[in-house]
C-alpha positions in Angstrom: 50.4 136.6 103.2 52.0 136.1 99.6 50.5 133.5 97.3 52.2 132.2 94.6 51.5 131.0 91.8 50.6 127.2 91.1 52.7 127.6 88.3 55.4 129.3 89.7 58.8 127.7 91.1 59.9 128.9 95.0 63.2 130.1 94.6 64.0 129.2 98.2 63.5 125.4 98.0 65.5 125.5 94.4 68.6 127.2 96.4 68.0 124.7 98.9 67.7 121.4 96.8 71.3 122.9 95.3 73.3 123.4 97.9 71.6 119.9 99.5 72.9 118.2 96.6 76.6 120.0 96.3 77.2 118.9 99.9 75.8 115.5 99.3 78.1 115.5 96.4 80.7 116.5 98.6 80.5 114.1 101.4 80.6 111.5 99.3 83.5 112.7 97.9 85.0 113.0 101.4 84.1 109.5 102.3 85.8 108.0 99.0 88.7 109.9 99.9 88.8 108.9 103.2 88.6 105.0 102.2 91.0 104.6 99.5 93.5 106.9 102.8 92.6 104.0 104.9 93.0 101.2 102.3 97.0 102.6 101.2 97.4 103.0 105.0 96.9 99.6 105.9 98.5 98.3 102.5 101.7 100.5 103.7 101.4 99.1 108.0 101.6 95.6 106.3 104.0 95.8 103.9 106.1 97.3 106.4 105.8 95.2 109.2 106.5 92.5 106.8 109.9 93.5 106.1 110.7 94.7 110.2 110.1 90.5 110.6 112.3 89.7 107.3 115.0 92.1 108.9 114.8 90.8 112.3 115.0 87.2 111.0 118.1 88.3 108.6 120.0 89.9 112.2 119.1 86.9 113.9 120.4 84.6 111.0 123.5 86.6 110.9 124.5 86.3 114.3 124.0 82.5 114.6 126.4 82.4 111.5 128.7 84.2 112.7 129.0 82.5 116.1 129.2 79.0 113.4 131.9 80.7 111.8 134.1 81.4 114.9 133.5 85.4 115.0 131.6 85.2 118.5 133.9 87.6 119.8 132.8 90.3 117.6 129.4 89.7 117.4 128.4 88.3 121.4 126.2 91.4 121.1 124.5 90.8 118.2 123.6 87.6 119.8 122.7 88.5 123.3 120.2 91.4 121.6 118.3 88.7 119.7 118.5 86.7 122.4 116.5 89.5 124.3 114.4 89.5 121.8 113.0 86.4 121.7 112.8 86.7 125.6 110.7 89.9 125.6 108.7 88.4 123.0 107.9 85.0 124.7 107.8 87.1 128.1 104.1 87.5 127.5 103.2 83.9 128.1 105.6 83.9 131.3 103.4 86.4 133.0 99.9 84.6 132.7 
């Protein structure tokens, strides 16, 4: 068996405590990385779904003016789609 010396440093454990540390370093590298992803992900899913309902109202808005207006004949589509619309989206209460 080899004894070292009280004074002496084990090579081993310094390698070790190094590479510990550098992957420590690097997880929490990983992690921040991962969280600021997460954070302009869900910034982007919002602002997004924000303007898919401004759009939608803007169609729906459209096609009642236009049917004010007297251009139904053109536009009976646009108003029987957001018709639908509303219908699927109410159609969950229907079915309870």
């Amino acid at each position: 068996m080899i004894k070292l010396n009280s004074g002496a440093q084990n090579p081993l454990k310094a390698t070790n405590e190094a590479r510990i540390n550098y992957l420590s370093n690097a997880l929490n590298q990983a992690v921040t990385a991962n969280n600021k992803a997460r954070s302009e992900y869900r910034n982007l899913a919002t602002h997004l779904s924000g303007m898919i309902k401004i759009t939608n109202n803007q169609r729906s808005d459209l096609a009642l003016k236009q049917i004010a207006y007297g251009k139904a004949d053109t536009n009976e589509d646009l108003l029987r789609e957001s018709l639908m619309d509303a219908l699927h989206s109410k159609a969950m209460y229907y079915n309870a």
